[in-house]
C-alpha positions in Angstrom: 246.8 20.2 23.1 246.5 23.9 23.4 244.3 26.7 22.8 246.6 29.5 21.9 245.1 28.9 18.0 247.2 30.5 15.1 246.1 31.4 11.6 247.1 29.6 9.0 250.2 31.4 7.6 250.0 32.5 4.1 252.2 31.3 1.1 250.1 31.4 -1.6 248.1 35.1 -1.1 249.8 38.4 0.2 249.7 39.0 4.3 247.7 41.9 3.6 245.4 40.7 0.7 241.8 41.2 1.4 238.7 40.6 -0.8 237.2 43.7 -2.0 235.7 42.8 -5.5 236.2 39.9 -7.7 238.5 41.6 -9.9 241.0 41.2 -7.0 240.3 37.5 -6.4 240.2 36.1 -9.8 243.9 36.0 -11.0 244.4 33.2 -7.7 241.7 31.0 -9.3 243.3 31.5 -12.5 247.0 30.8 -11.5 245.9 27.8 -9.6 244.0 26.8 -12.9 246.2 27.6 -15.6 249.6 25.9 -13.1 250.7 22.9 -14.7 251.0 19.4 -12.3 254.1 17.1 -13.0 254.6 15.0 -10.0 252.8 14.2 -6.9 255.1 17.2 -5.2 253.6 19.8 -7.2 250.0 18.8 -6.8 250.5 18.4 -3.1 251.9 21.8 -3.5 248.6 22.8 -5.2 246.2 21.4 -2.6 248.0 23.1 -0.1 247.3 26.4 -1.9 243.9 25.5 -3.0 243.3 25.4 0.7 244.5 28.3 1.4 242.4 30.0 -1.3 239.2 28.6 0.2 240.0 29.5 3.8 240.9 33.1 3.4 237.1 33.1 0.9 235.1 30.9 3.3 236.4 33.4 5.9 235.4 36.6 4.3 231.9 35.1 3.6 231.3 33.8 7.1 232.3 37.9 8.6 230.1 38.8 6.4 226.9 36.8 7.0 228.4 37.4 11.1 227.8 41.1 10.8 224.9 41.2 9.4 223.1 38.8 11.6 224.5 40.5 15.2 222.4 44.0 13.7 220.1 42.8 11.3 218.9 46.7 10.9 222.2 48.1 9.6 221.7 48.4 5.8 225.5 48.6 4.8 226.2 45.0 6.7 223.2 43.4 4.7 224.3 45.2 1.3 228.1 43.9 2.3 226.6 40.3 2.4 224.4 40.1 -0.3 227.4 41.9 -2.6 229.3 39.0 -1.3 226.6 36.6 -2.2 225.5 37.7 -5.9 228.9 39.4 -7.1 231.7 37.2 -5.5 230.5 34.2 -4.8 228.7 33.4 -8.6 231.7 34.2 -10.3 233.9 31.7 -8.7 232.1 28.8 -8.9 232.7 27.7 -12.2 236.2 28.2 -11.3 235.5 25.6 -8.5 234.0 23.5 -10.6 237.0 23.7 -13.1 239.6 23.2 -10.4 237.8 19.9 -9.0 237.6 18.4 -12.6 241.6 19.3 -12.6 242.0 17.8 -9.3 240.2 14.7 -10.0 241.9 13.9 -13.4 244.7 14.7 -12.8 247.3 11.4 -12.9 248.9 11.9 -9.9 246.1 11.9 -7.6 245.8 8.6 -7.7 248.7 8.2 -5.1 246.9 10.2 -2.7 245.6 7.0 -0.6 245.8 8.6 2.9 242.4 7.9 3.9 241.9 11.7 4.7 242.8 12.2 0.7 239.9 9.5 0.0 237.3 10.9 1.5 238.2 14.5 0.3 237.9 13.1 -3.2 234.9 11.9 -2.0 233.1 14.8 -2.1 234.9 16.7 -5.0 233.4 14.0 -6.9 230.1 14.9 -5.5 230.6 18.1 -6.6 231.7 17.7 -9.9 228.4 15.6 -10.4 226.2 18.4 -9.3 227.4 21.2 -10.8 225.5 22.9 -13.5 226.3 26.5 -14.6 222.0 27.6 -14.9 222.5 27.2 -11.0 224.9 29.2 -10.0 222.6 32.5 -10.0 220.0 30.2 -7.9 222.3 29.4 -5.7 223.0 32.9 -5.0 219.5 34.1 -4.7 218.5 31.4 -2.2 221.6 32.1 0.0 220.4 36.0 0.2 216.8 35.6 0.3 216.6 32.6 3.1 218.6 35.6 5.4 214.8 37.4 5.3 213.5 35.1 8.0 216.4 36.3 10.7 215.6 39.8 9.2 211.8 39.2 9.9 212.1 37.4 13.0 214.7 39.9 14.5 211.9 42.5 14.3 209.5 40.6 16.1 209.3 41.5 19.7 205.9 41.6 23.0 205.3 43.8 25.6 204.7 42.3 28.9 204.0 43.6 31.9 204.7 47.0 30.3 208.1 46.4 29.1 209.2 45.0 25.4 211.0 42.1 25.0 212.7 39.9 22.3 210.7 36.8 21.8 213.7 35.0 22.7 213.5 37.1 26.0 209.9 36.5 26.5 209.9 33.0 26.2 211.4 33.1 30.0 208.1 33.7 31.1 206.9 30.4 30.3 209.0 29.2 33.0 206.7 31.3 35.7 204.8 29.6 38.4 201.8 32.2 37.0 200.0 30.3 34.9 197.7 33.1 34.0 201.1 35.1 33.1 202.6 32.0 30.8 199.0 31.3 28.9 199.3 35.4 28.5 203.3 35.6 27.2 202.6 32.1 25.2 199.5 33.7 23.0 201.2 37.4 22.6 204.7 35.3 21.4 202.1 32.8 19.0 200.4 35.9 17.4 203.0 37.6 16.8 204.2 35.1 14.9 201.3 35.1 13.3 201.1 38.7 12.5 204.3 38.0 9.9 202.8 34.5 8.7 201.8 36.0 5.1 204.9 37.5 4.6 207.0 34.1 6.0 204.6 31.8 3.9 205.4 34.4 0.7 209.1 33.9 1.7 209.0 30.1 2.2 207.1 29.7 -1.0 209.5 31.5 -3.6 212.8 29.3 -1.4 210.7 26.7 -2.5 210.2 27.1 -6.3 213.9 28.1 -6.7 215.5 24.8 -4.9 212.9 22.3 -7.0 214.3 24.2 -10.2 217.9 23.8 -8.9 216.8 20.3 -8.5 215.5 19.6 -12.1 218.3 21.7 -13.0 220.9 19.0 -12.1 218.4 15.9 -13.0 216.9 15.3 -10.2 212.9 14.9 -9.4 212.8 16.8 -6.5 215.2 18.5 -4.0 215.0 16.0 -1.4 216.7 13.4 -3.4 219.3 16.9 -4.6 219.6 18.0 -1.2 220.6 14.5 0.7 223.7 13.9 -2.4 224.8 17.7 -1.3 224.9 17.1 2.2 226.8 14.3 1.3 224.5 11.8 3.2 226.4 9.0 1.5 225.9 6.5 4.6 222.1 6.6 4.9 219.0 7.1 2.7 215.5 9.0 3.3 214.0 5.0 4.2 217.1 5.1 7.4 214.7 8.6 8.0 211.9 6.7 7.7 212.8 4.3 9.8 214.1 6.8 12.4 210.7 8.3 12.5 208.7 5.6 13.3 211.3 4.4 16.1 210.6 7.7 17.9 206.8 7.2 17.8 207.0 3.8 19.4 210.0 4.3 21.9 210.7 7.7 22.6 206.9 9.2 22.3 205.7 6.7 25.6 208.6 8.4 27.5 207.3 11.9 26.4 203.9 11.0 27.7 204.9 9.4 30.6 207.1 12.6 31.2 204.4 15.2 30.6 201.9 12.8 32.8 204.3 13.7 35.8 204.5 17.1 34.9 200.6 17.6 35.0 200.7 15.9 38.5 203.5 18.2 39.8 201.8 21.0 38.4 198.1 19.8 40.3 196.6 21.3 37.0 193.7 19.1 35.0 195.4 19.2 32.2 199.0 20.2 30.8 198.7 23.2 28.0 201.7 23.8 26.1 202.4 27.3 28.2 203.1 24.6 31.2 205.7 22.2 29.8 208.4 24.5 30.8 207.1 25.7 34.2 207.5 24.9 37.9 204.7 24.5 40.5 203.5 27.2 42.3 205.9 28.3 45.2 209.2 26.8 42.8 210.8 29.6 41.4 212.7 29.8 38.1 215.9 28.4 37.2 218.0 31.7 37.4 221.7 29.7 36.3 222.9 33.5 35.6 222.2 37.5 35.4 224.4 38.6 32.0 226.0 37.5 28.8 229.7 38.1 31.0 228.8 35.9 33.9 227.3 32.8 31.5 231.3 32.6 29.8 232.3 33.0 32.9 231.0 30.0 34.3 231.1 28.2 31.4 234.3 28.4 31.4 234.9 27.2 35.0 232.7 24.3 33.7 234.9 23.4 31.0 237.7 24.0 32.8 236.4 21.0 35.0 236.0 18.4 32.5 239.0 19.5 30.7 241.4 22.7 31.1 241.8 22.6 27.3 237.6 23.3 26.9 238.1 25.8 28.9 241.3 27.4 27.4 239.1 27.6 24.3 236.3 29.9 25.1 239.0 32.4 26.8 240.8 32.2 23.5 237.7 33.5 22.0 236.6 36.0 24.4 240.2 37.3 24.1 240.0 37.7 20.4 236.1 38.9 20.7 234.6 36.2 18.7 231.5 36.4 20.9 228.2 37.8 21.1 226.0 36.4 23.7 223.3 38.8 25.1 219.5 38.9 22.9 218.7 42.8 22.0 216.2 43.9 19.4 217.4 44.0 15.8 219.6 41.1 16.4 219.0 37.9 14.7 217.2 35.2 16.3 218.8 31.6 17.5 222.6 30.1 17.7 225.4 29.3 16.3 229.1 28.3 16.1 230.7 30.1 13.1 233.9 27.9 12.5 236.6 30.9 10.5 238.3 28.7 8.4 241.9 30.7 8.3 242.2 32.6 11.8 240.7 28.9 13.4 239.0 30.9 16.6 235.1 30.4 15.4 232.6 33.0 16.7 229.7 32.1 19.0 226.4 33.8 18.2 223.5 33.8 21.0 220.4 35.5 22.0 220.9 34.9 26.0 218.6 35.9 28.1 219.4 34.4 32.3 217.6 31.0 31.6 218.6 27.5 31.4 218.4 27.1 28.0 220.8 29.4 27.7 223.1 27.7 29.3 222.1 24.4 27.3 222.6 26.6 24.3 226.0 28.0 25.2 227.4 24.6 26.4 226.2 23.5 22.9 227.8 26.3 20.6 230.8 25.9 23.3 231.4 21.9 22.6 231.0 23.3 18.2 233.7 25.8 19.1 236.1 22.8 20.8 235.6 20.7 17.7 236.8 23.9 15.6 240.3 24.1 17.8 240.7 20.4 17.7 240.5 20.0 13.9 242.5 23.5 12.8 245.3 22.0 12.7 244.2 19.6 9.9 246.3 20.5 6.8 243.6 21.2 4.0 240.5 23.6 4.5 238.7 20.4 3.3 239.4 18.5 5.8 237.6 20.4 8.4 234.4 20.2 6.9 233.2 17.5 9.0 229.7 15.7 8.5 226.8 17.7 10.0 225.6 14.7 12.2 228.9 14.2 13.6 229.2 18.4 14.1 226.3 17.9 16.2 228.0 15.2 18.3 230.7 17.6 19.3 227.6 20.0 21.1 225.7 17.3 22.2 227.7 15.6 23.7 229.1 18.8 25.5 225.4 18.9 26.5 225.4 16.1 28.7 229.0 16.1 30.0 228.7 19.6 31.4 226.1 18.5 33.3 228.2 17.1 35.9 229.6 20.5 36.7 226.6 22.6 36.6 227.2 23.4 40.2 229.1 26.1 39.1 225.4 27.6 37.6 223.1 26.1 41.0 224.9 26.2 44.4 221.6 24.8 45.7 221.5 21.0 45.2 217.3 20.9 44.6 218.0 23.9 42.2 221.1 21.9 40.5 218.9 18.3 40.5 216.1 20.6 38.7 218.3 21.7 36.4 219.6 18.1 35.3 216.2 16.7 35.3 214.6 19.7 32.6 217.7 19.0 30.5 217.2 15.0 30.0 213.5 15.9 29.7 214.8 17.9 26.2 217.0 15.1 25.5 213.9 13.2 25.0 211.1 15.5 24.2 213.2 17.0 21.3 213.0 13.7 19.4 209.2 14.1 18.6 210.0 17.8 17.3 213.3 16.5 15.2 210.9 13.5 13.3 208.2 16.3 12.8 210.5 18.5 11.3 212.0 16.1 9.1 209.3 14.3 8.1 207.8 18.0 7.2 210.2 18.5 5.0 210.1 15.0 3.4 206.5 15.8 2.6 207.0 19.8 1.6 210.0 18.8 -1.3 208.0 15.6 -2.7 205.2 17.4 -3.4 206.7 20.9 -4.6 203.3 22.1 -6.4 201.1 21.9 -3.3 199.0 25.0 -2.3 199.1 27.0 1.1 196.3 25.2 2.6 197.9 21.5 1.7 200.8 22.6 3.4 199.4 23.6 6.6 196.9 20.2 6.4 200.2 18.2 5.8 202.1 20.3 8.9 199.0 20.2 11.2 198.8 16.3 10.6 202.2 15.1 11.2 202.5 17.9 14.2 199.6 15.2 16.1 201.2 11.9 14.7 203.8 13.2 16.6 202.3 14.9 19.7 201.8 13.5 23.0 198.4 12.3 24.5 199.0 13.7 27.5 199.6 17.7 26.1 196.0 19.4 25.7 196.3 21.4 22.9 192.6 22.2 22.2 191.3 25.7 20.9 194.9 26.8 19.6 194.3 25.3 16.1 195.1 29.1 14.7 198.4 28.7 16.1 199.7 25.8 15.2 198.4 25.5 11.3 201.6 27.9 11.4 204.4 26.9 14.6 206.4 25.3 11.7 207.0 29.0 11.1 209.7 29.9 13.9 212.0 26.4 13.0 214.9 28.9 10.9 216.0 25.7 9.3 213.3 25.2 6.9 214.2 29.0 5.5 218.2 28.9 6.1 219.3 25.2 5.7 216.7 22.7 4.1 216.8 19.4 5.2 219.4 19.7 8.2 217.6 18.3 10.8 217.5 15.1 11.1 221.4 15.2 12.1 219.8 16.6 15.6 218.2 13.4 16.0 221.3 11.2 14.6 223.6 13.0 16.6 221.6 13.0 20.2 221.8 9.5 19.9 225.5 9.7 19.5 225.6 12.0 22.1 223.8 9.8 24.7 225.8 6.7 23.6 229.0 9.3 24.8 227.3 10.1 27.7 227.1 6.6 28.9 230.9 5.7 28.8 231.0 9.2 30.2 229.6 7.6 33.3 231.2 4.4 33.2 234.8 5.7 32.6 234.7 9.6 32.9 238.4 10.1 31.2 238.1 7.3 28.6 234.8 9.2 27.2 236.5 12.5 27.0 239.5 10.6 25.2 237.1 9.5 22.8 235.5 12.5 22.2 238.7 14.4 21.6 240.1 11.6 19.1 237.0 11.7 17.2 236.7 15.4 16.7 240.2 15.4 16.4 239.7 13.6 12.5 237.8 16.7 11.2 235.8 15.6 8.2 238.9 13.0 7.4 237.1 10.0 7.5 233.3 8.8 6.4 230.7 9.3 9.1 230.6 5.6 10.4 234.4 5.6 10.7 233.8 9.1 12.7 231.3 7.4 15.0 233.7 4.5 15.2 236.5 6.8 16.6 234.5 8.4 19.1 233.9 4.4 20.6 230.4 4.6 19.6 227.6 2.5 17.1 226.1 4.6 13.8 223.1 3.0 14.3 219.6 4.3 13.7 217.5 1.1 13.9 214.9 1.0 16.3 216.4 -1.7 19.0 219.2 0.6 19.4 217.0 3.8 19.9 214.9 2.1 22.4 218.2 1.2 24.2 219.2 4.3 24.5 216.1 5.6 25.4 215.5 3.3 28.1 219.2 4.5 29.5 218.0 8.3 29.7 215.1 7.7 31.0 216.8 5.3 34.0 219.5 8.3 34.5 216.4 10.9 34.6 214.5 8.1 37.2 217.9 8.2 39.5 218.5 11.8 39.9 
């Protein structure tokens, strides 16, 4: 296994081809349409270029959308994006479409039984099925328009204590032993939000109307049912969500209580207000794991280098080749991600750090994404590297938990190190609650496309309690929370990808705990199982990676139960 990553050499474009306009692209997709197949060789051939076709476009789109989110107020890197998005990228998909129709009847693809081929086909299939041509210009304007929220929530920034900060930034106040300073820093961040609620319910409301059209579009009754057949969620249904929600009310919503009940205690306070979740008593000071974006790789790095040199190899492969941007700053778009660049392989981490543990959560995260990237490049089509979302997730969470037995390297002090551990498996299990919220949110928003504003925030506000603990006093902040479904980017950006959180944590934690029974046969697994790419179904991915896909409530409590024992040892 190494890191030294290569790009995938071209045969089938020039060396020095880039995209500039379609005019230069189309004659590929027309030579790969118009080139005749007559034996298995030839369309083996054809694959091979078909893959190199999508990498080197995939790649372009990704720089593009990279750019533009590092300095969301540079009008040249948003223009270069959305030319991308309503000039390129509508013009080749009916040549997609076309090429998957020639894929699939052709008569020698037949022989391709490698199980990688079969689950490929898979979703070409899919695709074929969903295509209509009336979408293509939908597609296209929801891809540009769902960018507005980073646009609008770059923007938004507090002053406290005289200096102006990010939200992202701010949000490390919450950690203070002030309480007067958290309540302070938690109301400026919530109406701030609010200040851009109009303009974020405006934006929320036309994403809305276009995807139900691009769901009647293709014959469906509502995007939901569109939505779960494009993510290709061929190994569960919306009742497996159902299901999944009410297992976290009954066993992992106790543990929250019971979590936030010790909190209150520790804290000596009468009762725990959501600027407290995060924060130490009096006297305790903040978690300080590290003072700039160059010292968190750094010891990241050593981190990874601990559990395995290879991890570690792979984030200096990146930082050699710059694929990272770390630090928060104003103007830059808000949250995470791994960007996996489909032809060069190296993906590019995006962060908005700003010294606190989540931070390092978050770059640990992004960091076990960027590992899966390295592992599957190798993988000979572009398709097999688009593994499953819930299994993606796997890859980070995991990372999560594993890393946690080297966080010395972030807290020499073992109190400060013990601390650490203990906030992290408290967000192992308080994020459950938030993942069923959102997903149930969403089940509720794309079932009843028509509903008005004030239906929408009844239906948020409602399932926000079914899903809140006892124990978190959140009296007199009604104002806020009508609209805290406001700052999850995924409702804008990426409908419906949430639940994978929730799937994939429990993957994660079922990892975790052969990682503490056999250290080396848990990173074996995790390695052969990221190693498949998207090769195999989701179940069969799971399967790899030693592990049950199993979201039935017995085996939630189970795992549950486990955390909570690890969390009750430390």
């Amino acid at each position: 296994m190494t890191a030294d990553i290569q790009p995938i050499p071209r045969h089938f474009l020039p060396a020095d081809f880039s995209i500039t306009d379609w005019n230069a692209l189309e004659p590929y997709f027309k030579e790969l349409l118009e080139r005749p197949l007559n034996s298995l060789q030839e369309l083996e051939q054809w694959l091979k270029d078909l893959s190199e076709l999508e990498a080197v476009v995939s790649e372009e789109a990704c720089w593009r959308q990279i750019k533009m989110t590092c300095d969301t107020e540079n009008p040249q890197l948003a223009e270069s994006f959305n030319y991308f998005m309503m000039e390129i990228q509508p013009k080749m998909q009916p040549y997609s479409d076309q090429l998957n129709r020639k894929l699939i009847n052709c008569s020698f693809t037949k022989e391709l039984k490698d199980p990688a081929h079969v689950t490929y086909l898979r979703n070409v299939k899919k695709n074929i099925d969903l295509f209509r041509e009336e979408n293509i210009p939908l597609h296209s304007e929801l891809a540009v328009e769902a960018q507005q929220f980073g646009v609008i929530s770059g923007k938004m920034t507090v002053t406290v204590r005289g200096n102006e900060y990010t939200l992202q930034q701010a949000a490390k106040f919450l950690e203070d032993p002030d309480r007067n300073l958290r309540e302070e820093v938690y109301r400026k961040i919530a109406e701030r939000r609010l200040a851009d609620k109009d303009a974020l319910n405006a934006l929320y409301d036309s994403l809305l109307k276009k995807r139900h059209q691009v769901a009647l579009n293709a014959g469906y009754d509502n995007y939901r049912d569109y939505r779960f057949v494009e993510l290709a969620r061929f190994d569960y249904t919306k009742e497996y969500c159902f299901q999944f929600h009410e297992a976290v009310k009954q066993h992992v919503l106790p543990i929250v209580d019971e979590i936030y009940k010790k909190k209150r205690a520790k804290l000596g306070v009468d009762t725990l207000r959501p600027w407290d979740v995060d924060a130490e008593p009096a006297g305790v000071t903040p978690l300080k794991p590290f003072t700039s974006g160059k010292e968190l790789l750094e010891k990241t790095i050593s981190c990874f280098n601990k559990l395995n040199p290879f991890f570690g190899d792979c984030l200096k492969k990146m930082d050699e080749l710059k694929r990272l941007d770390l630090e928060s700053r104003k103007g830059k778009a808000p949250g995470g991600y791994n960007c996996p660049l489909a032809e060069t392989g190296a993906p590019f981490i995006f962060m908005n750090a700003a010294g606190t543990l989540n931070d390092v959560v978050t770059m640990v995260h992004e960091g076990g994404h960027a590992v899966h990237s390295f592992l599957s490049h190798s993988l000979p089509l572009t398709g097999f590297k688009e593994y499953p979302t819930e299994f993606a997730e796997v890859a980070s969470m995991s990372m999560e938990l594993f890393s946690m037995s080297e966080w010395n390297v972030f807290f020499d002090k073992e109190e400060e190190l013990k601390r650490a551990m203990e906030q992290q498996l408290e967000r192992v299990i308080t994020v459950f609650p938030w993942i069923a919220t959102i997903d149930k949110f969403q089940h509720w928003v794309y079932e009843n496309p028509q509903h008005t504003h004030e239906e929408r925030m009844q239906q948020w506000v409602r399932i926000l309690d079914e899903f809140t603990p006892e124990s978190l006093d959140v009296s007199g902040l009604e104002s806020y929370r009508q609209y805290s479904w406001q700052r999850q980017l995924h409702l804008f950006e990426v409908p419906f990808y949430y639940i994978e959180y929730g799937i994939a944590q429990l993957g994660a934690i079922g990892l975790w705990q052969q990682f503490k029974k056999d250290k080396q046969l848990a990173l074996q697994n995790y390695i052969q199982g990221l190693s498949l790419g998207g090769t195999r179904p989701l179940p069969q991915l799971f399967e790899a990676a030693g592990l049950k896909f199993d979201l039935s409530p017995a085996y939630i409590k189970e795992l549950m139960n486990f955390v909570k024992a690890e969390m009750e040892s430390l």
